[in-house]
N, C-alpha and C positions, 0 to 999 in steps of 0.2 A: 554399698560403697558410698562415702561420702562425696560430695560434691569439689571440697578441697582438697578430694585422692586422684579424682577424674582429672580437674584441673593442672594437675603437677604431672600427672601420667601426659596428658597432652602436651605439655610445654616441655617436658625433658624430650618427650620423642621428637619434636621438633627440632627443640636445639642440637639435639644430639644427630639429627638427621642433616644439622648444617655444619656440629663441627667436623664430623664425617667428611661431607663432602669438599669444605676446607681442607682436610687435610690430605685428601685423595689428591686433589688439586695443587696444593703447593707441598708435597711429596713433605708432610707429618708428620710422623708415625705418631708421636704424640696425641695430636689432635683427631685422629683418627682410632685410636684407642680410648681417650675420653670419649667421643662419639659412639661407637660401639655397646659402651656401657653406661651410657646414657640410656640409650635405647633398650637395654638388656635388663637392667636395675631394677625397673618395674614390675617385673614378673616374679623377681624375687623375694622382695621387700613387701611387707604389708603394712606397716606404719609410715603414716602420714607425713610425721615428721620427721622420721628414720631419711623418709626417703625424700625430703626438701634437704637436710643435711649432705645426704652423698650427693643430690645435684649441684651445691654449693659447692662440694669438694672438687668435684668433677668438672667443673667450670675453671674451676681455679687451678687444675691439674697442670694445663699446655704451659701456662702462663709460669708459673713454680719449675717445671723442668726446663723451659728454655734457659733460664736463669741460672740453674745448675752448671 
């Protein structure tokens, strides 16, 4: 496993470990389902850059549906 797989594995779980708790917090559901699959993503995905893409998307998710 490369270095900038590790690197993106730690940082989504992270993020996704805050929007989670954002969204538990200020009752979400959006933000708590980008958080989820945040956290989830990595297990599934084995390209590098597959999986910097859906954290991009997934970032951008809460922000896109409040909108809606």
């Amino acid at each position: 496993m490369s270095p900038f797989k590790i690197l993106l594995i730690v940082m989504m779980s992270i993020a996704g470990m805050a929007y989670f708790g954002y969204g538990k917090k200020q009752q979400n559901m959006s933000a708590m389902i980008a958080g989820g699959l945040m956290m989830g993503i990595p297990y599934l995905v084995s390209s590098g850059w597959l999986l910097l893409l859906s954290w991009l998307l997934l970032i951008a998710f809460p922000v896109i549906w409040a909108r809606m």
